[in-house]
N, C-alpha and C positions, 0 to 999 in steps of 0.2 A: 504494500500500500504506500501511495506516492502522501508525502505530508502536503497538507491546504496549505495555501498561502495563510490562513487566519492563525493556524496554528503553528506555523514556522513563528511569524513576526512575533506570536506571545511568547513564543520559545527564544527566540532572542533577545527581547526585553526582561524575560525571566532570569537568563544565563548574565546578560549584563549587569542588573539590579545585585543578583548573589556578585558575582564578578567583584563589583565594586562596595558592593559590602563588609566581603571578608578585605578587602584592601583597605577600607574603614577603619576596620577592627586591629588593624597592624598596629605594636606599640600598646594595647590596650592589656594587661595583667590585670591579676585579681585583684590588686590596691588602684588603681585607676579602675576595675570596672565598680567598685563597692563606692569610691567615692560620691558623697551626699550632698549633694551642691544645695544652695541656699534657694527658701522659695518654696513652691510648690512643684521644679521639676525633680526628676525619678533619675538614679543612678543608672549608668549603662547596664548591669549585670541587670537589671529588671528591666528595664524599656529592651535589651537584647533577647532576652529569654522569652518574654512576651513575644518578641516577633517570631522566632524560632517557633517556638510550640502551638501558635496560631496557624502559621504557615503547616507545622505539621497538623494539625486540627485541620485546617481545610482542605487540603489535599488530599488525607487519607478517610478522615470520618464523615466530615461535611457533605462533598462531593462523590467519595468511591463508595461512602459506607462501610468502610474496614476500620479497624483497630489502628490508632495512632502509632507511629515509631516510639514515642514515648514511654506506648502502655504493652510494648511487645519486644523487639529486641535489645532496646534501649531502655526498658523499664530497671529503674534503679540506677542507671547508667547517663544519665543526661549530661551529670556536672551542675546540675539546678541541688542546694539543697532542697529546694518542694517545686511542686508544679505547679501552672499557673493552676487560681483558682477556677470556676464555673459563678461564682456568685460574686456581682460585679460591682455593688453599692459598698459596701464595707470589707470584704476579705481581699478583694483584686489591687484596690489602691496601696489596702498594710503591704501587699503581697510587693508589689511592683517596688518598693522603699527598704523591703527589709529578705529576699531572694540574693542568695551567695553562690555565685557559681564557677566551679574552677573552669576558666578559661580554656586550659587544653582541654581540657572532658567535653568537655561547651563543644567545642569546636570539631570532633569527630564528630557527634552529637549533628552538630551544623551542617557537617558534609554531608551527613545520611540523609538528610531531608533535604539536602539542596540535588545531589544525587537521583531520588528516586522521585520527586517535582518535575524536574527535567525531563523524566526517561516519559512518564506521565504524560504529562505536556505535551511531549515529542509523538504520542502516538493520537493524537486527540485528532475527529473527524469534523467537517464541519457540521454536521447532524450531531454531535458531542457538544460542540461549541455555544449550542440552542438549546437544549437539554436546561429546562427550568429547574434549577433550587432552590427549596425553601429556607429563606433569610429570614421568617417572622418572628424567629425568636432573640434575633439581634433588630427589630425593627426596619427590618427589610422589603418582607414580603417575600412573593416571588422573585430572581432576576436568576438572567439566565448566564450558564459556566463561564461564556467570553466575558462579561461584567463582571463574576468574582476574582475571577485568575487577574484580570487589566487592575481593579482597585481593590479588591482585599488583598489579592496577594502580591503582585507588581508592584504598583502605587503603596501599596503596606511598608515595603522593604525600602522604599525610596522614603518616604517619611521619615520612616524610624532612621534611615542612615542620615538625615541631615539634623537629627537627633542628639543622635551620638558623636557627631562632626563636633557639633557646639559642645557636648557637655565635655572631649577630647580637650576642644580649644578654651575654656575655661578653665582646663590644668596644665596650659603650657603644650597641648602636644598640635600636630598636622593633624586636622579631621580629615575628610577626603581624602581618595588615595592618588588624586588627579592636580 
């Protein structure tokens, strides 16, 4: 099967976003990712982690209906000490403030879900593309897979990396790996 054009370009936007993610993330240890900058924003190891386990949340369970990387070969093994929560008013925010994550763990952890995202992606048809899911319980509604993959997941990783750029350049280091 020849890949669509719809799904090559998400496939390249995807490969690029991790690409230049993990380029982000250069420079960033356990004492720069815990740092608690003043304010109401959130340390890298939790606004990181958040992205990782969402990205694997929607990839695998959101959209495939299968068990997260997290809850199956990775279970126990993230480098997160906890996973994100489900309960988004009070546990999510302590969560995102006070989540410890070793870096190198992190970051095999990273590779698996950016890894099996891709391979994903890579085989998506444009009948896949249309393919409605239900976002109601994030106040979505329906939208359909091309809309989550372009701004949950794409647009997610691009967010959070100019995130992380700033809370980087707040301690003296190069955010962007560009």
């Amino acid at each position: 099967m020849n890949q669509n054009l719809a799904s090559k370009i998400l496939l390249e936007q995807l490969q690029d976003a991790h690409k230049w993610l993990i380029g982000t993330m250069e420079g960033v240890n356990d004492e720069v990712a815990s740092f608690q900058p003043e304010g109401k924003a959130n340390p890298i190891a939790g606004t990181y982690a958040h992205l990782i386990m969402s990205e694997d949340f929607f990839i695998h369970t959101l959209i495939q209906g299968k068990k997260s990387l997290m809850e199956t070969e990775y279970e126990g093994k993230t480098g997160a000490s906890e996973l994100q929560p489900t309960e988004w008013v009070e546990a999510y925010p302590k969560w995102l403030r006070s989540v410890k994550i070793n870096i190198e763990q992190f970051q095999i952890y990273t590779n698996a879900v950016f890894k099996k995202s891709e391979e994903y992606v890579s085989k998506l048809t444009d009948e896949d593309l249309e393919k409605e899911i239900d976002m109601s319980s994030f106040g979505l509604g329906m939208r359909p897979l091309h809309s989550i993959l372009g701004g949950m997941v794409i647009g997610h990783a691009r967010d959070i990396m100019g995130e992380i750029s700033v809370l980087k350049g707040i301690q003296n280091l190069k955010g962007y790996p560009f």
